[in-house]
N, C-alpha and C positions, 0 to 999 in steps of 0.2 A: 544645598539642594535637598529635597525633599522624595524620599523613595517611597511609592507605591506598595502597600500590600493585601494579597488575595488569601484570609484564611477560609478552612474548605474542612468542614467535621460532619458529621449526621450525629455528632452529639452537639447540642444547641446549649447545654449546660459548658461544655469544652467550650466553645466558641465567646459566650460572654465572658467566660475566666479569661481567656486570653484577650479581650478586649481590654477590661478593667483592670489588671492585675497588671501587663508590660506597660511599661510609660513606652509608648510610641514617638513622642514626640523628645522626650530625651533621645532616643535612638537616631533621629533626623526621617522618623516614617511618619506616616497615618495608613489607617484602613481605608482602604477604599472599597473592599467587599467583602462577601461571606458567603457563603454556599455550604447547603448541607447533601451535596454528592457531586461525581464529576462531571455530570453532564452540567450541570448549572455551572459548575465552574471551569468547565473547558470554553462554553459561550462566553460568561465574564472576562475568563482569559483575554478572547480575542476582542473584546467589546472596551472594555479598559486599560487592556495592556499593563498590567502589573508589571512591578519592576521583582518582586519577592512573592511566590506563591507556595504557604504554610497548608501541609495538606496530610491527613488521616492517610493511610494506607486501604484500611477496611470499610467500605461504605457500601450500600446498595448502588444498583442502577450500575455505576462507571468506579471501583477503586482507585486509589492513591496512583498504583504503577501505573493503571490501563491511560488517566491521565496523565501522568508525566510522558509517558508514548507519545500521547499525542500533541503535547506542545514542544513535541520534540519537532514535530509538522509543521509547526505553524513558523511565519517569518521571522517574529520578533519572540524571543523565548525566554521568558525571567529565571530565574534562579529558582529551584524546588526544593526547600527543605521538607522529611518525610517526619510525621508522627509514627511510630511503633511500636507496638508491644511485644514482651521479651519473646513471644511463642510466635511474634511477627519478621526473625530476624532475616531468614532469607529472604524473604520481602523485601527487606530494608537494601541488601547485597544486592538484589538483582535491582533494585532504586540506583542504586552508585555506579550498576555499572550500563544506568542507559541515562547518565548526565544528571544525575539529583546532583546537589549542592553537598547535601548532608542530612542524616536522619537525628532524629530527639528520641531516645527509650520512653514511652510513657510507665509508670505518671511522669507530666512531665515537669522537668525542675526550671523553673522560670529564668534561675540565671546561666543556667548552660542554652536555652534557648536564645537569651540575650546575646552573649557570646558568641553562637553560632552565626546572626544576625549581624554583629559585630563585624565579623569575619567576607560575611557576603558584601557587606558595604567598602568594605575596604579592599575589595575585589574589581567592584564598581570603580571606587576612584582610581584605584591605577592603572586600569582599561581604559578611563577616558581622557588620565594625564596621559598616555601613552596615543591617543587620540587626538588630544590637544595638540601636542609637540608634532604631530605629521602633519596637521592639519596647518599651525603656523608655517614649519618648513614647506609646505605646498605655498603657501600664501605667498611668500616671500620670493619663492620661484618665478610667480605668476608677477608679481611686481616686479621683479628687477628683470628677469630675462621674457615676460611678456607670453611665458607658458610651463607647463609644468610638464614631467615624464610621465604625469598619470592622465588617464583617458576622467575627463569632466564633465562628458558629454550631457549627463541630466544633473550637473548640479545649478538647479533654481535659486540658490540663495541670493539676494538680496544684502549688498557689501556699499559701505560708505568708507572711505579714507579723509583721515584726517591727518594732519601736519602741521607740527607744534614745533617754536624754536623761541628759547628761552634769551634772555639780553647778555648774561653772563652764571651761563650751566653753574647748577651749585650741588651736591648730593644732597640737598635741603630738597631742590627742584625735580628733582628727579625720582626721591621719596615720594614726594607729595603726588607726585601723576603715577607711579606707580600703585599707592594706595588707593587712590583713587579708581583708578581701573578696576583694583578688586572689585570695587565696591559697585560699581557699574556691570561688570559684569554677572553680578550675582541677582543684579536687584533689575535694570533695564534693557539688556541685551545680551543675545543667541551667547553670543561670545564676544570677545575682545582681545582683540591681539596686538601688545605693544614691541615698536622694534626702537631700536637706537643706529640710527643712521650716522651721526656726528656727533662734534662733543656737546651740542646746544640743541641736537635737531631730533624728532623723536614724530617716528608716523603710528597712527591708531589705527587699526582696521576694525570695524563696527559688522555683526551680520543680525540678519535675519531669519529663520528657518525657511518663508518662503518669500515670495514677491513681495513687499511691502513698498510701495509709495512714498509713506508716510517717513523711512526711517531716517532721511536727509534731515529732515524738520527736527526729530527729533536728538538725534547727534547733535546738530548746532544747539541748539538748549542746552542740552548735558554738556559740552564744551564751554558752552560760556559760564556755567556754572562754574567751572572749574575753574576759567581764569578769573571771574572775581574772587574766588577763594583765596588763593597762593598768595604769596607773599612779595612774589619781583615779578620786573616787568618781563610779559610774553605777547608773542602776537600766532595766531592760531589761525587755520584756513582748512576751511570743511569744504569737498568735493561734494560732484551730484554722485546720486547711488548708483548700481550697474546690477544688471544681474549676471551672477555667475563670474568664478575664478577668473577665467581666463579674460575680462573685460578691465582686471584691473589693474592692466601696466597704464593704460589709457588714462583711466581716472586719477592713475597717481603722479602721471608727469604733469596733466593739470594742476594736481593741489598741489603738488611741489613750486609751480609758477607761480600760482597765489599766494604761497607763501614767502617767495620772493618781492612778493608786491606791495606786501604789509609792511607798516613801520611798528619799533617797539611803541606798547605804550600799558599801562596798568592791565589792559585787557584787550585787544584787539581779535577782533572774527572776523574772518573775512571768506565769501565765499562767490562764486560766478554770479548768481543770481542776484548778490548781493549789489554786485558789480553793473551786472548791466542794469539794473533801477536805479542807477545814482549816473547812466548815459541818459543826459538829456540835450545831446549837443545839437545844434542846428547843422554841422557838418555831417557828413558820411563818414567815416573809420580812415579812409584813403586819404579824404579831404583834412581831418582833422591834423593829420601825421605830417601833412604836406605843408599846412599851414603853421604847425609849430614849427618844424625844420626853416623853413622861411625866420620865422623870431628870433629862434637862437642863431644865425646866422647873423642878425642884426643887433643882436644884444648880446651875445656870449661873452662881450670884454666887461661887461657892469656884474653884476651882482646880481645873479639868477637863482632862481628856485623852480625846483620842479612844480611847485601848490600855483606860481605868478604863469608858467605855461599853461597848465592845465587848465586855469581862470581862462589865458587867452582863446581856449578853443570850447570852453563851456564841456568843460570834462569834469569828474570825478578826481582826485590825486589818484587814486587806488585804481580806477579804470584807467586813466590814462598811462598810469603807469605800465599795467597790462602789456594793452595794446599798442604803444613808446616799443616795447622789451618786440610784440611779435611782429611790427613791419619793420624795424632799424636791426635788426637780429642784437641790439646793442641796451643796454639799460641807458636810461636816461642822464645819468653819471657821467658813466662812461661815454656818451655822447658828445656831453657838453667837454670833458675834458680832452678826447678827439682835435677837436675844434681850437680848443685853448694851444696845445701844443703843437697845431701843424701852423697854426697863425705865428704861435713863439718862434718857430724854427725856419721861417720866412723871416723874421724880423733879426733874427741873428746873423742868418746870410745876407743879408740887401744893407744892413746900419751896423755906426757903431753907439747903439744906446747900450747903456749899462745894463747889464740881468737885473736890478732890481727895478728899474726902469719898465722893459719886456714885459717883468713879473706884472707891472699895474698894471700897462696894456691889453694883457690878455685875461684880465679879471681876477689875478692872485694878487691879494693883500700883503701876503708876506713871502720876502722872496726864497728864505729855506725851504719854505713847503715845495714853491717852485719848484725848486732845484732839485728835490726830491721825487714831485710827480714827472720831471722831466727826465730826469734818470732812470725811474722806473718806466715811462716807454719809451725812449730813445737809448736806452742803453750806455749813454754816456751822459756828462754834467752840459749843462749850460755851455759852460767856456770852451770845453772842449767838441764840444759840436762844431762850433764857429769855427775853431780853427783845422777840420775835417774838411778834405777834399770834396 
């Protein structure tokens, strides 16, 4: 980040030495002004909004103190370091104690000036790590319990979530999107705030300063950049934007569904809008839903794939999966396997066919798998069902 500064002399010889002579840009500053009394730079002040305002004590028209007063008035108030000379000291004292930052003796020594400077910047940063952190912890509130204990009533910002889950979490994966964040954050966006939800699962929350439209678009680009980069397979699902905190438990239990909807692959995006431009069914949503349940009712015992239903209804895999997940309240898996095991456990009770027999019947190749997916929802094995009251 880049800090603002307003110096402020009625010596115009002062004012180039201190242009030329600090590296500004080794410090992380530039000038952004110069004013040779306080009234010109109490208007700059509000005009530019400096982030460090370097200023003479003695000048015509409005002195050093008389401004530092007055941006003591104003909303946003930069740091004032005071110039002084030694016969200016109580100046300097009654500077410190209505909020100056800190005074410089003239003449003045270029590297105590640095220093000082030094000292204001790293004032900055831990004001806004300490900004950062409440700001996440608000965040996080607003997702998970869908409001915060702080009142957010004008916050305008502009917030996209995004939701990333890795094939097999590595701290290679996890480096990599964290560094990355930095870099995003410095370089494309308000701010960036990453959480780690599971051991593979990790949400981004993207902002804006104000309204912005645009910043959905841009998210999914900076996202997919990401996932060609890395090195293993991820699949990634970018939300529409919202404005304001409290709009984003909404958009995140969306992009958490999309990202259930995804499969791995080298790089997969996946988003609503994405979703609905790859509906081009001749069904309606209801109709679609009704007419796959019909299929799998009649095919469940062969060798199904969710890509062969979704052909059948002229869906997207990725939409129909969606939309599968929000009228069955059931994933499509778990569906088909539903299906598999209540056919199995008719067929235990009414025959005596052998379980690996059952197993081919209701569409398992192999009958330990069976035996396992049957265990896991009937609570007991095969055999033992059969012989259950």
């Amino acid at each position: 980040m880049t800090y603002n500064v307003l110096l402020v002399d009625d010596e115009s010889l002062i004012l180039r030495s201190l242009q030329k002579i600090i590296d500004w840009k080794a410090l992380g500053c530039e000038i952004a002004g110069t004013a040779n009394d306080g009234q010109d730079a109490a208007l700059l002040v509000q005009d530019i909004q400096p982030d460090i305002v370097i200023t003479d004590i003695c000048m015509p028209e409005m002195n050093g103190l008389d401004l530092l007063k007055r941006i003591q008035t104003m909303p946003v108030k930069p740091e004032v370091i005071l110039l002084s000379g030694y016969n200016e000291f109580e100046y300097a004292r009654e500077g410190l104690q209505n909020n100056a930052f800190d005074y410089i003796l003239k003449p003045i020594d270029h590297e105590e000036l640095e220093e000082c400077i030094n000292r204001v910047i790293t004032k900055f940063e831990e004001s806004r790590k300490k900004e950062d952190e409440h700001r996440k912890h608000l965040i996080y509130e607003a997702i998970t319990l869908g409001e915060t204990k702080f009142s957010l009533e004008n916050d305008d910002r502009t917030y996209v979530i995004s939701a990333l889950e890795f094939n097999k979490g590595s701290a290679n994966d996890e480096q990599q999107l964290r560094d990355w964040v930095k870099f995003v954050s410095g370089e494309q966006f308000s701010e960036v705030f990453l959480y780690k939800f599971e051991s593979t699962r990790y949400i981004l929350v993207c902002s804006h300063l104000k309204k912005n439209k645009g910043l959905a678009a841009k998210v999914k680009l900076a996202m997919k950049e990401f996932g060609n980069k890395i090195d293993g397979l991820v699949k990634i699902a970018v939300g529409k934007d919202v404005v304001g905190m409290n709009n984003l438990s909404q958009s995140y239990q969306q992009t958490w569904k999309l990202l259930d909807s995804a499969s791995f692959l080298k790089m997969n995006l996946i988003s609503e809008d994405h979703i609905k431009s790859e509906y081009q069914s001749k069904y309606s949503p209801d109709a679609a839903i009704k007419k796959a349940k019909k299929y799998l009712q009649e095919n469940f015992t062969k060798e199904i794939g969710i890509d062969s239903v979704a052909e059948e209804v002229d869906l997207s895999v990725s939409y129909f999966s969606v939309l599968f997940k929000q009228k069955t309240g059931v994933t499509f898996l778990e569906y088909v396997t539903n299906l598999r095991i209540e056919h199995a456990c008719v067929l235990l009770k009414t025959t005596d066919l052998k379980t690996y027999e059952i197993a081919n019947m209701v569409g398992y190749n192999d009958q330990r798998y069976f035996s396992q997916v049957f265990k896991k929802r009937q609570k007991v094995t095969p055999s033992q069902y059969r012989k259950s009251d």
